[in-house]
N, C-alpha and C positions, 0 to 999 in steps of 0.2 A: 615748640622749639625756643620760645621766650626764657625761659630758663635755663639754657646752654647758652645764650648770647650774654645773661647776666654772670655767670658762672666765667667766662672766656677769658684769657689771660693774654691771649697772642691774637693782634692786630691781622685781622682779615680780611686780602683784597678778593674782590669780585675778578675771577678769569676764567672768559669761557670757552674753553678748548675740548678738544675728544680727551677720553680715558680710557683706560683699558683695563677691568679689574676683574683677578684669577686667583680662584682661589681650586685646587686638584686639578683635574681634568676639565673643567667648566672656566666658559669665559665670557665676557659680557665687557658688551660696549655700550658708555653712557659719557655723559655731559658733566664737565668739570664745571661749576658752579665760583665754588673761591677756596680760596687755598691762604692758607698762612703755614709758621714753621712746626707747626705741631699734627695738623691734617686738614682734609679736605671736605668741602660738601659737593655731593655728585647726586646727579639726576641718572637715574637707573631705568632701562628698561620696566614697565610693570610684569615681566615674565621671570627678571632674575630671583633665582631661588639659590639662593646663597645660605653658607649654616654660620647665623653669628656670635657664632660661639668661636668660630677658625679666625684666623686670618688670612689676610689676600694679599695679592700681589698689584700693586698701583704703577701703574705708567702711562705718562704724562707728557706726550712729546711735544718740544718746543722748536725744534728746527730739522732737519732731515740729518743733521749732526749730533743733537743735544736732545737729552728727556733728564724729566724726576722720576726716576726709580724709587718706589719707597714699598716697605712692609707696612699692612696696617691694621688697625682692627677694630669693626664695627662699633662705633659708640652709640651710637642714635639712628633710629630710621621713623621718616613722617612722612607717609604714603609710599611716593615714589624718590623721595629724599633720602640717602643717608650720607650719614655725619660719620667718618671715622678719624681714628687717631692713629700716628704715626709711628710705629714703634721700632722701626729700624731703617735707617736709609745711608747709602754711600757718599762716600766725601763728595764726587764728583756733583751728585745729584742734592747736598745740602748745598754745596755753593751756586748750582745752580738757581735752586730757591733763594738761599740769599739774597740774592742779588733782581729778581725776580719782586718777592717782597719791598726790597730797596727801592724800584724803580718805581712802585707803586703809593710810597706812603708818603704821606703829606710831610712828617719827623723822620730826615736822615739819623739820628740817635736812634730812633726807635725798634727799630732791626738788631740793631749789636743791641739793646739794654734787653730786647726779647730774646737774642742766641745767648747771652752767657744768664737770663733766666729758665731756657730750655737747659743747657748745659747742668744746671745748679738739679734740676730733676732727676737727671738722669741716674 
């Protein structure tokens, strides 16, 4: 996984909260690990048997009001690790990360010069 952390562009904090990722019919509950604005790494059950070639559906709940809803799609898996990436998510649920992100980084800059280099990808 050393070469995905060299590769990395977007600052990622450590948050470990439930997840909840669905991909058809099948669902699975695992371990949010850290999250930045581009995707997450989640600890997975060892029974999920997921096809990584689809994508899934990520949610992320932060308060009994608020979640990060995101689309995503397997980037990396190491045992029980995977790494995905984030490939569609709602306004409500980017500013929720935003600001999430914000709260975490040592560089208040570092947030905005990471969303308008996410922005510049898309």
């Amino acid at each position: 996984m050393t070469e995905h952390r060299e590769r990395r562009r977007f600052s990622r904090v450590n948050f470990s909260t439930p997840i909840t990722l669905v991909q058809g019919d099948q669902q699975w509950q695992g371990k949010l690990l850290d999250i930045s604005l581009k995707g997450v790494l989640v600890e997975l059950p060892a029974a999920a048997d997921y096809d990584p070639q689809a994508s899934l559906t990520a949610s992320i709940p932060l308060s009994d009001q608020a979640s990060i809803n995101m689309v995503v799609q397997p980037a990396h898996q190491e045992d029980h690790l995977l790494g995905v990436e984030c490939i569609s998510i709602d306004m409500d649920s980017i500013g929720h990360l935003r600001r999430l992100i914000e709260l975490n980084l040592d560089d208040p800059t570092a947030t905005e010069r990471e969303l308008t280099e996410l922005i510049a990808t898309l």
